[in-house]
N, C-alpha and C positions, 0 to 999 in steps of 0.2 A: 504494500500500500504506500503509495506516494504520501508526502506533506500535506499536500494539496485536500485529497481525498482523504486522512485522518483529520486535518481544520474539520472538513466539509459534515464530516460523520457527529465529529463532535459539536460544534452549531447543530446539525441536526437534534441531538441529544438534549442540550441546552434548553433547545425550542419547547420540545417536547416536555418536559421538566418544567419549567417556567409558564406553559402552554394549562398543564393540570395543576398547578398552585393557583393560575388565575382560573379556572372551571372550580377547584374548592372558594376561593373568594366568591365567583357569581353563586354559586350554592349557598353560602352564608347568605347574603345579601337578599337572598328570591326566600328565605324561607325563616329567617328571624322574627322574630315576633316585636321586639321592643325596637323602637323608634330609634334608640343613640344606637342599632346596631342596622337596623335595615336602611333608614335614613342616612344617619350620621356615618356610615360605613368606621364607627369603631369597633374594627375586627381583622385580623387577618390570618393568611393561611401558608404554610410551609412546606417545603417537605426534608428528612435528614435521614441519613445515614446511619448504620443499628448501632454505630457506635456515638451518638448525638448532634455528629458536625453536619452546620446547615449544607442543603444539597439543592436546594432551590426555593424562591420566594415568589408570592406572588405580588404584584402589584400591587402596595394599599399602603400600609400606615407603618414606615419604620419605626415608631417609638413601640409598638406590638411586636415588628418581626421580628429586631434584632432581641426585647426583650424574651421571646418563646427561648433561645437558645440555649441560657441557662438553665431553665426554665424545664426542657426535655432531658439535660444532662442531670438535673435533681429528680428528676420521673424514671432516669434508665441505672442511675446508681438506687434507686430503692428498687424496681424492679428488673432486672438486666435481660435485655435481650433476647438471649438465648434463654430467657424460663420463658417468653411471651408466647402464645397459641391464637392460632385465630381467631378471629372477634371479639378479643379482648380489649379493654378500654382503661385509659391511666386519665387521672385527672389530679389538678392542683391547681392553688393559687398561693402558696404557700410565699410573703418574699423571701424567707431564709430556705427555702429551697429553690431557689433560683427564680421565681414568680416576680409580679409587679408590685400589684396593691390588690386586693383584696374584691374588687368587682373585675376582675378579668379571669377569667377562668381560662386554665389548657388544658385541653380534649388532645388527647394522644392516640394513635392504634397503629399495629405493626401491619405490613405489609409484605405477604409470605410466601414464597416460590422455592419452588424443589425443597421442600420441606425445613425451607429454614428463612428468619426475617431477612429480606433485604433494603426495608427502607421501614422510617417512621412517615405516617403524615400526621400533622398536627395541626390545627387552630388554637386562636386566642380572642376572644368577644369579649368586649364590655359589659356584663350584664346590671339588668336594670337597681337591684335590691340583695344585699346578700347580709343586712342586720346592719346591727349598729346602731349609733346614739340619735344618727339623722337617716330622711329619706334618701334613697340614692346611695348610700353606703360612701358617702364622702364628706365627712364633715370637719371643716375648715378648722376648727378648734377645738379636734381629738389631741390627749395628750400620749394614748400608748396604743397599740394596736387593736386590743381588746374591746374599745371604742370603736373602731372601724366594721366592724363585720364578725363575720364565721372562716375561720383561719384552716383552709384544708390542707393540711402537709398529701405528698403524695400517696394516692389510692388507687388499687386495682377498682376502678368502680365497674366495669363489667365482662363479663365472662363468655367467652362464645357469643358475644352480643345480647345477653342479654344484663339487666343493670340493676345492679346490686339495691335490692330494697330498702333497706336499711337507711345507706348511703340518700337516697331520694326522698328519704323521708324524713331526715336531718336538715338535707337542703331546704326544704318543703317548709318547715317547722322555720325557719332563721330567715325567712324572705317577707317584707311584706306582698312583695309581688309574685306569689309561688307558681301560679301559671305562667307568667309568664320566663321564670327561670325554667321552668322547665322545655317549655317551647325553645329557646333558646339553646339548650343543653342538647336538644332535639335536632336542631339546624345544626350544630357543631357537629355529633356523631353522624350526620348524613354525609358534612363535607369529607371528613378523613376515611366514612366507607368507602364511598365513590372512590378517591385518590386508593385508597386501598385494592381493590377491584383492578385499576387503569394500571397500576406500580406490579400489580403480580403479571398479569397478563403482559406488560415490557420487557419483563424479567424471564419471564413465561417465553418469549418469543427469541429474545438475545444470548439468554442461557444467565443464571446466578451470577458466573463469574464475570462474563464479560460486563453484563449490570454494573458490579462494582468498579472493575475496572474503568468505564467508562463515565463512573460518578468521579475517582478520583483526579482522571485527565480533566473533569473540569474547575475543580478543585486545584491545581497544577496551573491553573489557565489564570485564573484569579490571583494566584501566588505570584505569578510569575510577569501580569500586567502588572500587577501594584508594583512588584518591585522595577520595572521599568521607570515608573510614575515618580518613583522616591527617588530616583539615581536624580531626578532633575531637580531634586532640592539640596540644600548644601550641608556639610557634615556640621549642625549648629545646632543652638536650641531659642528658643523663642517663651516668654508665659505672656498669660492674658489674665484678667479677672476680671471677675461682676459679683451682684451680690443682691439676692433677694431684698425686699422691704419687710424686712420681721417673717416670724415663722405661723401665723395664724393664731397665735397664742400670746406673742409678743409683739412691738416695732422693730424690735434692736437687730439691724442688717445683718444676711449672714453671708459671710462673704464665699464667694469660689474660685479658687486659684490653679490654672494648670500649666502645667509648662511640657512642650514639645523637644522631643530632643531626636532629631535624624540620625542612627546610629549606624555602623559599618555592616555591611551584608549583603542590602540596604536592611534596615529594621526603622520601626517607628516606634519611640517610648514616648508615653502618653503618661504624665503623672500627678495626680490631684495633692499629691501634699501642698500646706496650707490653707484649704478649705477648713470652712468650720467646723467645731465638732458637730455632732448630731444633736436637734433643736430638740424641745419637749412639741413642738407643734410638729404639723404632718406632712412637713417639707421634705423631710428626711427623703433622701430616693434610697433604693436595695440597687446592689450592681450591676442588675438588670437594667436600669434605667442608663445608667454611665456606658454599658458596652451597647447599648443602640446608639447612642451621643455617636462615641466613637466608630460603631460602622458607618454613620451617615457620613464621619470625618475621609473617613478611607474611600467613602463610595465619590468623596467629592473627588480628591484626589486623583483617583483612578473610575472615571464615570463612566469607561465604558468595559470596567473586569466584570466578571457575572460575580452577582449576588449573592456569593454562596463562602464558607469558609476558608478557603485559602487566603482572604484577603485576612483574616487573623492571625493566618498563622505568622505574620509578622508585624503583629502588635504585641509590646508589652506594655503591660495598664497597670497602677498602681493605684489604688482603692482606700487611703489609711481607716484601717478598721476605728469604729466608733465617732467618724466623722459623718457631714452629711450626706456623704455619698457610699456610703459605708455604713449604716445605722449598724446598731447590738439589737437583739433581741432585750423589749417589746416595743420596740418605737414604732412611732406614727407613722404610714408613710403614703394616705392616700394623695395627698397634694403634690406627688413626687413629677407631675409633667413640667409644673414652673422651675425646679432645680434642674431638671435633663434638659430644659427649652435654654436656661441660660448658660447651663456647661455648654450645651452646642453653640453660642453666642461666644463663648469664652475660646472654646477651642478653635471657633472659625477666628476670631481676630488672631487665635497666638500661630496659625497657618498664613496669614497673611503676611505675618511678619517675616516666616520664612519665604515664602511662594517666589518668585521671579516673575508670574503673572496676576497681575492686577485680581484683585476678585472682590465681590458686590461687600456691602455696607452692611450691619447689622439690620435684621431683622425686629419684627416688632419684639421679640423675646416673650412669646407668651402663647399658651393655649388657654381662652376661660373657658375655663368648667362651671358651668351652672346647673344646678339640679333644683328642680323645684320639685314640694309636694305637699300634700293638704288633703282635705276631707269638701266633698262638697256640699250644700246645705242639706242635702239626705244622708249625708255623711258616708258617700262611698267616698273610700280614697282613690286619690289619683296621684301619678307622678310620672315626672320625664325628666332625661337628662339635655343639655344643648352645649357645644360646643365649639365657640368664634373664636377665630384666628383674627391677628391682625394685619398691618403691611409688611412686604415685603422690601429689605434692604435695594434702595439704586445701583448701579453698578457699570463696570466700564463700557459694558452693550447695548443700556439703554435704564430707561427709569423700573424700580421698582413696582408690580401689581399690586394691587388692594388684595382684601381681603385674600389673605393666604399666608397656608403654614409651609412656612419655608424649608424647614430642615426635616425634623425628627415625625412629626404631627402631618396630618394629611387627612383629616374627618372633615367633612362636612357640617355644615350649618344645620339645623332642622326646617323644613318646610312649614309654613306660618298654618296651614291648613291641618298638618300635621296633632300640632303644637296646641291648638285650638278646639280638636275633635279630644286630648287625652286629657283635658279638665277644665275648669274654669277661666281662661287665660285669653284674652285677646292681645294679639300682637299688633300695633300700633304703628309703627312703623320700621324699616329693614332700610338701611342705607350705607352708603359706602362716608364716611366723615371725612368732609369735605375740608382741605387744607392740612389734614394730621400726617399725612409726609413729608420726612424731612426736607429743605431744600437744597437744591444742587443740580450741576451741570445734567446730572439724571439723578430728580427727585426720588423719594422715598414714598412705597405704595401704600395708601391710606387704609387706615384702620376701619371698623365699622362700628354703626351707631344703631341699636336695637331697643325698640319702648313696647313693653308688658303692662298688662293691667290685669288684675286680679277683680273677676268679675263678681265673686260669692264665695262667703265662706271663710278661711282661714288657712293661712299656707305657711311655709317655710322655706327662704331660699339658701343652698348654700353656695355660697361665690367664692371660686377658685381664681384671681387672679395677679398681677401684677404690673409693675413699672407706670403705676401713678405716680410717684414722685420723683422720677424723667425718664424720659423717652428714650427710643433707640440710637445710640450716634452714631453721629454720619463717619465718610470716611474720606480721603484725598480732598477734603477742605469742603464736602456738606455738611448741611445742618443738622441736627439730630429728629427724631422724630416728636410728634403731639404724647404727652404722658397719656396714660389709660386712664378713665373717669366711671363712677359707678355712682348712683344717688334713687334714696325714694323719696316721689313727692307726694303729699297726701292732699284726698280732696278737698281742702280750703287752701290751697297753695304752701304747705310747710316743706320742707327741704330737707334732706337729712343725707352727710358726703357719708361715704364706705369706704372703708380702708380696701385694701386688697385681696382679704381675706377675712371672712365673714359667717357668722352664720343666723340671719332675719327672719324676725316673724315678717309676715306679709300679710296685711289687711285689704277688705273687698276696696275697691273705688280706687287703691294705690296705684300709682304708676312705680316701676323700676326699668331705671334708664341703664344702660349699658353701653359704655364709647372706648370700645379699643384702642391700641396705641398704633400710632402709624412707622411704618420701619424708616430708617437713617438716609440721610441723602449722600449720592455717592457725587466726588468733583465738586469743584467752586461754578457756583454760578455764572453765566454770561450774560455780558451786556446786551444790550442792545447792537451795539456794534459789534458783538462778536468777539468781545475782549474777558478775559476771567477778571473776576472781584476779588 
């Protein structure tokens, strides 16, 4: 076999592979029950190799994909591989077993030819309710985990496919929303059967070994771009920092500090010393959240290696335990997208520093998370999750987009119609906030402005956000972005600002306003004449 003709087989492969990650994503998305996962597309799908390392992703939300990987490696050191049988099913959410926070569930199941595993598929879904002190299982001003939810370390949860009852009735019992986790749980196990089914019959057709084989050469491919990618950076090191506004508990900033170091081989060491320790609030991210940061780092780097683990195999990351990026067991750590939105904020500026190519401005640094829920004047309950992104950094190719999550994050808005049939809630108005990009040769893309009213009844919001107290900064002499703004106003006209982090009762007749922050502007503005300022 030619050069030529081994590329050509392996792109084939590639396709193939990446082709059924995105058919498990469309699967999630057609059959999810709750709104922040069929709407908001927080979810995604994988697939790995029986030994944990990712083997292809599908298109959707890398703060999810790269987060499943530890994720599968805590699911395959409690249950290993070679004891797994068909139709079996592993689940967790555990963060100290490599998990996120505590509503994202992984749904695992092996995929089996010539009588032995040759691949994991896995999903990870945000689900709606999984317990805890607030609706939504995220609440702003939890102090220990125990606050947040139902804590699953890893579980055979089903056998030959069928699902441990026990297990389901635990779930069942810690939900306010129990239908709907379960539907939910229900879309998940369809995605990884399907992939399970399409991965044997590959393997089925190729023969076992060559399978593997042909996982590793793309794995090899990823190693092997990156490290081309790296040789064009210089043997240096570069840090950056940022630093939340309080931990949901507190004001008192917490800072994040990382520093890059280009090392011989090529290799890239990525290392968090000097971040804070870990807060009492629920900023805290688990290492899951920091190795998505970082694969978004490597994927920039090297944007066109396939998505799969060779590009780690030349990361080394340092994590100091009992920091915030590193909690101890029982820290908080539902709030953990604002600390992974600004380490990737942090590690992109401390890459720029090394780069030799210009690259775009900070981003807005933020996902909000908003969860609301309440009883309505019958007193059914209702809830949903929503989650806005803000702008996008400017940069040397052109200005900054609105409304988008630039790095890690990639969910969607909810639809007003949505939003409006799952409780009392009219949405008021959806706009893109007009002048909240920083200024510069190419602007910074504008944040967004969303107004809720509470029609009946009694609710509860909780607000994940940040960078109200300044915006995104620019870069090659733009402006920084508009800070993020939150407020309720009551109906005689009273006013009341929000910190960033929150957790409000919500009364009928109120309005809560919501204005994102707009990302940084890249370049010094020009004049009229075409001259920089």
């Amino acid at each position: 076999m030619t050069s030529l003709q081994a590329a050509a087989e392996r792109d084939i492969h590639r396709l193939a592979l990446e082709g059924l990650a995105d058919r498990m994503q469309d699967s999630l998305l057609a059959a999810a029950l709750s709104p922040v996962a069929r709407e908001g597309m927080d979810c995604a799908a994988a697939l790995f190799l029986p030994d944990g390392r990712v083997l292809a992703q599908a298109h959707s939300l890398p703060l999810l994909l790269g987060g499943m990987i530890p994720a599968i490696a805590g699911l395959l050191a409690a249950f290993p591989a070679k004891n797994l049988a068909e139709g079996d099913g592993l689940l967790t959410n555990d963060p100290w077993s490599g998990g996120t926070h505590l509503p994202d569930l992984i749904v695992a199941r092996p995929a089996i030819a010539e009588g032995r595993v040759i691949a994991i598929a896995a999903t990870i879904l945000h689900h709606q309710d999984v317990g805890g002190i607030a609706p939504g299982s995220v609440p702003p001003d939890a102090k220990d985990i125990f606050q947040e939810g139902l804590r699953l370390p890893p579980l055979l949860w089903r056998r030959g496919g069928v699902e441990d009852a026990g297990i389901a009735t635990i779930l069942a019992a810690n939900s306010r929303t129990p239908g709907m986790l379960a539907g939910d749980l229900a879309a998940q196990w369809a995605a990884v059967s399907l992939a399970a089914r399409e991965l044997a019959a590959m393997a089925g057709a190729m023969g076992a070994d060559a399978f593997a084989a042909a996982g590793q050469s793309l794995l090899d491919e990823a190693r092997d771009t990156l490290a081309s990618a790296l040789d064009t950076l210089p043997e240096a090191e570069a840090s950056a920092e940022d630093a939340l506004e309080g931990d949901g508990r507190s004001a008192t900033p917490v800072p994040l500090r990382v520093t890059l170091r280009r090392l011989p081989g090529p290799r890239l060491a990525v290392d968090f010393t000097g971040s804070a320790p870990q807060t009492e609030g629920p900023v805290n991210a688990a290492p899951s959240g920091l190795l998505a940061a970082c694969f978004a780092l490597l994927r920039r780097i090297a944007p066109e290696a396939p998505a799969n683990h060779g590009l780690l195999e030349l990361l080394d990351l340092t994590l100091p335990e009992g920091s915030v990026v590193n909690p101890r067991f029982p820290a908080a750590v539902n709030a953990r997208t604002a600390t992974v939105k600004l380490a990737c904020n942090a590690l992109f500026a401390a890459h720029a520093r090394l780069s030799p190519v210009p690259v775009p401005a900070p981003n807005a640094g933020v996902a909000v998370v908003l969860s609301f829920g309440g009883r309505d004047e019958a007193g059914t309950p209702w809830m949903f999750t929503e989650i806005l992104a803000g702008g996008a950094g400017g940069g040397p190719l052109g200005p900054g987009l609105p409304a988008l999550s630039a790095d890690v994050s990639n969910a969607r808005n909810l639809p007003a119609e949505m939003l409006e049939r799952a409780g009392p809630v009219r949405v008021e108005e959806i706009a893109c906030r007009a002048g909240s990009g920083g200024s510069g040769l190419h602007p910074g893309g504008e944040g967004v402005r969303r107004v809720y009213r509470l029609l009946s009844g009694h609710a509860e919001i909780s607000y994940r956000g940040e960078r109200h107290l300044s915006g995104a900064p620019g870069a090659q002499g733009g402006g920084a972005g508009a800070p993020a703004a939150a407020r309720i106003i009551t109906p005689d006209g009273g006013v009341r600002h929000l910190p960033s982090k929150a957790r409000i009762p919500w009364e009928a007749g109120q309005l809560f306003i919501i204005e994102t922050a707009g990302g940084g502007g890249w370049g010094r503005p020009r004049t009229p004449q075409g001259e920089s300022t």
